[in-house]
Each structure stands twice: as C-alpha cells, then as structure tokens.
C-alpha positions in Angstrom: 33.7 29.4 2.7 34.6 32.1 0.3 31.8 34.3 2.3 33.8 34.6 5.3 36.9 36.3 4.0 35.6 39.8 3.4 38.6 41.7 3.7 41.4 41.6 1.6 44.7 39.7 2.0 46.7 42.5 3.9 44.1 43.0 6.3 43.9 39.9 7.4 47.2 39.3 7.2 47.1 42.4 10.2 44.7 40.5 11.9 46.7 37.7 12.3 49.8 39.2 12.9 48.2 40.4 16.1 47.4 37.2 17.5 50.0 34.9 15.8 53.3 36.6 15.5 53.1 40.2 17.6 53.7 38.7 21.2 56.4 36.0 19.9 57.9 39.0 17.9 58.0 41.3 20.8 59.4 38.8 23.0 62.4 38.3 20.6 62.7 41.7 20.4 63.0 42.8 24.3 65.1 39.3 25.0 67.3 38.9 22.2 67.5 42.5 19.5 68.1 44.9 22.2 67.5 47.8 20.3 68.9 51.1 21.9 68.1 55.0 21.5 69.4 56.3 18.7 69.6 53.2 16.8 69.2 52.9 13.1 66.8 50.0 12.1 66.1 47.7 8.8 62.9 45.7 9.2 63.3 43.3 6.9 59.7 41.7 5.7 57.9 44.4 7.6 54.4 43.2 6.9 51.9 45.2 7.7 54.2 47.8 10.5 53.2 46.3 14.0 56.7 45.3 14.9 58.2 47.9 12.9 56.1 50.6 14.9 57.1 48.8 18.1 61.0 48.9 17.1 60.2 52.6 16.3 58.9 52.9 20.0 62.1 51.4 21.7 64.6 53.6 19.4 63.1 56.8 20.6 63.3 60.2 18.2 66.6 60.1 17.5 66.7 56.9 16.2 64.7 55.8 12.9 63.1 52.6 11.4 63.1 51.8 8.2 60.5 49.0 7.0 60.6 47.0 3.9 58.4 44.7 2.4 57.7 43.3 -1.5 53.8 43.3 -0.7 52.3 46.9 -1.6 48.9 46.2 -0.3 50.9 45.6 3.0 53.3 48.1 2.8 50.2 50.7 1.8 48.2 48.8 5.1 51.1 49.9 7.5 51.4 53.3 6.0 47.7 53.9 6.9 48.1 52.4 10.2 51.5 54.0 11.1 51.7 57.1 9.1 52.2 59.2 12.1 55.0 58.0 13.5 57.5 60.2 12.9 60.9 58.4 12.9 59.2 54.9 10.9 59.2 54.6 7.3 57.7 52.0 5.5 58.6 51.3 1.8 58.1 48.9 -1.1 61.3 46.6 -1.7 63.1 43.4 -1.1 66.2 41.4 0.1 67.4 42.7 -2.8 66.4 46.3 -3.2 66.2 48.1 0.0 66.8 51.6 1.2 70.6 52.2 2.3 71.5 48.4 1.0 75.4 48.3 0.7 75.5 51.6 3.2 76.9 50.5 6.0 74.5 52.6 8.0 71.8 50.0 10.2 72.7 49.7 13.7 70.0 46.2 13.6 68.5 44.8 10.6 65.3 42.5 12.1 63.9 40.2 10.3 60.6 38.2 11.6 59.6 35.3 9.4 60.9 36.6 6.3 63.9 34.7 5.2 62.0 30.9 4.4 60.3 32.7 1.2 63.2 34.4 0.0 65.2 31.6 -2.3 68.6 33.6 -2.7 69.6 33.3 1.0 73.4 33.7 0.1 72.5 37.3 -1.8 70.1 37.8 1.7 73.1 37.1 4.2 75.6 39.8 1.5 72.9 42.2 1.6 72.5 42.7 4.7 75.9 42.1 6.2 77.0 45.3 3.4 74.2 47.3 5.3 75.1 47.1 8.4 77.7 49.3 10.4 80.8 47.8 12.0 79.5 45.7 15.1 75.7 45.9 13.9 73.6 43.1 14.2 71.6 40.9 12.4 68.7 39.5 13.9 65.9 36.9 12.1 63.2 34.5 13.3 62.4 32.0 10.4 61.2 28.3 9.6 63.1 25.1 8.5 59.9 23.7 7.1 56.3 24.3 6.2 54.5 23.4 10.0 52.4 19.9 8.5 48.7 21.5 9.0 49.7 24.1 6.7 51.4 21.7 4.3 48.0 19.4 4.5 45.9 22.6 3.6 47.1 23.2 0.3 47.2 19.3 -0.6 43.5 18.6 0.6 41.6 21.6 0.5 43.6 23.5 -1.9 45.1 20.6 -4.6 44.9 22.6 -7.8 47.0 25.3 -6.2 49.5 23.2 -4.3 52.5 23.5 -6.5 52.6 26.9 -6.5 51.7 27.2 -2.6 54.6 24.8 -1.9 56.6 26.9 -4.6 56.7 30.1 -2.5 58.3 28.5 0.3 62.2 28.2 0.4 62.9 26.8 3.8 66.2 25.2 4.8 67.9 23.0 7.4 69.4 25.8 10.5 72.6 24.5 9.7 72.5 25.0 5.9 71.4 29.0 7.3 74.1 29.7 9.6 76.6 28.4 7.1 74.8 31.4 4.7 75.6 33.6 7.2 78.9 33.0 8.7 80.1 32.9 4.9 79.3 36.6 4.6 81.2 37.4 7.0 78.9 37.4 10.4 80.1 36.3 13.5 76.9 33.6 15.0 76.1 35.1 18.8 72.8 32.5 18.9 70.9 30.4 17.4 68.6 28.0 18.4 64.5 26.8 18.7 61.3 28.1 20.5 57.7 26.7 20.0 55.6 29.6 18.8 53.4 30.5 21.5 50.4 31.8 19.7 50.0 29.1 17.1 46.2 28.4 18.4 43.0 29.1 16.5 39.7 29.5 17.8 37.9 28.1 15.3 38.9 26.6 11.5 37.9 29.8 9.8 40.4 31.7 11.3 43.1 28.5 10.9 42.1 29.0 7.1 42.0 32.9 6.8 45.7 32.8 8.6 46.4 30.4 5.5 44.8 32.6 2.9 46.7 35.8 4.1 50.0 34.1 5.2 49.9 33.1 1.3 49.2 36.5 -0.1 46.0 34.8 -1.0 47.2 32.3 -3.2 45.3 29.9 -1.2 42.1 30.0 -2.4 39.2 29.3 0.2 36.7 29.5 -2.9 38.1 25.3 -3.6 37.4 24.5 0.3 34.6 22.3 0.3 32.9 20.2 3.4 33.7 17.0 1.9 37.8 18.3 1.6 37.8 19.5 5.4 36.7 16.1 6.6 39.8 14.6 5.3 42.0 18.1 6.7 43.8 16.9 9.1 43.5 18.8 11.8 39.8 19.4 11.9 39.5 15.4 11.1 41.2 14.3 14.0 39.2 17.2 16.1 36.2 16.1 14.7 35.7 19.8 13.4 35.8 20.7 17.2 37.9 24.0 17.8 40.1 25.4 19.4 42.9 24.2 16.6 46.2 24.4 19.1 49.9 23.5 17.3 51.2 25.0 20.5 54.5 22.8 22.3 54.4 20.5 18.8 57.8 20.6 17.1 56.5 19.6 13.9 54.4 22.1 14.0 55.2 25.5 15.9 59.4 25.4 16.0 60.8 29.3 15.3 65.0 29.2 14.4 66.1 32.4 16.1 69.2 33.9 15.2 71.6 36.7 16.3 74.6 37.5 14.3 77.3 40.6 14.6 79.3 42.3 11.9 82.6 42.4 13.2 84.6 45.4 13.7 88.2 44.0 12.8 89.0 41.8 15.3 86.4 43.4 18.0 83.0 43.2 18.7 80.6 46.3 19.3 79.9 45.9 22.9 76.5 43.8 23.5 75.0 42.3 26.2 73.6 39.0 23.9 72.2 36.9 26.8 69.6 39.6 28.2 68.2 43.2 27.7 68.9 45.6 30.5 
C-alpha cells in the first residue's frame, strides 16, 4: 500500500485534520473557548495552523495567536499555508519550551489533542498555568485511551513497530488529568465527554493514511499486507466494505473536553462558561 501515500506525513496530516478534527475543533472553540477581540492566544500542538488560523480569525487585529508545535515539517506546513496572516505566528517548541512560557501574558492557551502524547502532564498543567494572565483560561480536548481500531492497526498490520507506536502515546484516566490540573493551581469550570463526530472514513486507505500521519509516520504502510488487513479488525468485520464509521462508539470516538481558569485571588475573570454570545 506504500504507493498510495505520496505525500509526506505533514501533508496528510493536513488532509486529515480537515475532515477529522477541524469541525469538532471549531465546535469546541465557538461553544466552550470563547475567545474575544484582543485576546492573546497559545495553541498548544498547533499542527499544521487550521485551528490556529481560525482562533486568529475570531481575535481580530488587535489580538495575536501564537502556535506551537514539536513537528517542523508541520510547523513549516502551517507557515506556508498561513504565512499571511498577520496577527498568527507559528513556531517550533513544546510543553516545555514555548514562546512567553512563565509570562503570565495568554488570555487562552488551546490545546486540541495534544496532551495524550505528552508524558510529563504535571510540568504540562505548571507550564501553562505560569503562562497565563490572572483569570485566563485553559482549554484542551484530549484522549484517555488509544480508540481500539487504532490500537489493532499497529498490532496486526504494523507488529514490528508496535512498541514504539504504543510508546508515543501517554494517555490517562480524566480523573488522573483534572487532578494534574487543579494541583497547579486551576480552578475546573468543565469537563466532560463527546463522541467525535468526524471519526468516519471513506475507504481503508484513508483509515490507514490518518494512521500513518496521526503517528508522524511511524506507522509504516510499507509492512501492510492483504493477508494482515484480513485479520484488521475493522475491515474484517466489514468484510473490506467501506465506509469505516467509529462515530457514537465510546470505545472508539470519546473526546475529554476541559475548561480551566487561573484564578485571580479569590475572583474569577468574568466568563460566560456555559455558552458563547
């Protein structure tokens, strides 16, 4: 299958951030991040810039974005694609090693499927709550566990690379998360589960490219073989018969969403946490 993945890793990771996580991403952002004019924005884990450019849309001129990822061929992806807008910034970093980190200056640090690879989530929750300005807010979509059709890929079709696949994930209960973050000091607004909406694939090639470029390309479609695919799974129980939908299955599709405030002393910055206006 190696023929069918002609683009590299971070352009394909841009094609499936368009159909898998955009629309779910957007929807967090309008319902749940409220970002105003003016604001100051971390995206944490910016990928490849289509959130980030859409955050930079909603905060207007006077406001900035400033989007961080450890993946250069991303990070150089969203600069091509996003180079012209004017208050966005994209640059190569981490949890760890961000513009402004310890500043006290972000009105919102977002974060969208980012904090299940990172291992050091108690240096994550510091980080970040040192960043932000009295009353900013932390907001982060993330994963307990590996969804099982992705867990089945690297054991069947991917078997000499599974411990290293399954090495890059870091995933942890909710409960385990929120207790990271309240110990740093942030007050817990939400938290709770939605079924990705956009977890459906047209055919298995695209089920495997989101794979391949979810990983960074340590999955290697070069080892996917006919006689592995008919013990995959999901195309086994389909009988190789598309469209591949983990929509509405727990086990397979549940986003944690959370929504956390620095406070300011014994106040809150003023936010309207059940809706956007």
């Amino acid at each position: 299958m190696s023929n069918l993945f002609s683009s590299n890793a971070a352009e394909g990771y841009k094609q499936g951030s368009l159909s898998v996580q955009k629309v779910d991403g957007e929807k967090f952002i309008q319902t749940d991040v409220c970002p105003q004019a003016g604001d100051a924005i971390l995206d944490l884990g910016c990928g490849t810039g289509e959130l980030s450019a859409y955050l930079a849309d909603l905060v207007g001129p006077e406001g900035k974005v400033v989007a961080v990822d450890p993946d250069k061929e991303r990070v150089l992806l969203a600069q091509q694609s996003y180079g012209n807008v004017k208050n966005l910034s994209f640059v190569e970093g981490s949890a760890s090693n961000f513009p402004g980190i310890g500043s006290q200056s972000y009105d919102i640090v977002f974060s969208n499927q980012v904090i299940h690879w990172i291992p050091d989530k108690e240096e994550v929750f510091k980080n970040v709550f040192g960043s932000l300005k009295s009353g900013g807010k932390l907001a982060a979509r993330y994963i307990e566990r590996l969804p099982s059709f992705v867990v089945s890929a690297y054991k069947v079709l991917n078997p000499e690379n599974t411990e290293r696949l399954c090495g890059m994930f870091h995933g942890e209960e909710k409960a385990k998360t929120e207790q990271y973050c309240s110990s740093a000091g942030f007050r817990i607004i939400k938290s709770y589960d939605l079924m990705n909406s956009q977890l459906v694939f047209q055919n298995i090639h695209n089920l495997l490219k989101w794979i391949w470029t979810l990983t960074h390309g340590v999955f290697d479609p070069n080892l996917v073989t006919d006689e592995r695919l008919q013990r995959y799974y999901p195309y086994s129980s389909r009988d190789g018969k598309p469209p591949f939908d983990f929509r509405g299955i727990k086990e397979e599709s549940a986003v944690c969403h959370l929504i956390a405030v620095k406070q300011a002393g014994d106040e809150l910055k003023t936010l309207d946490v059940t809706h956007c206006k």
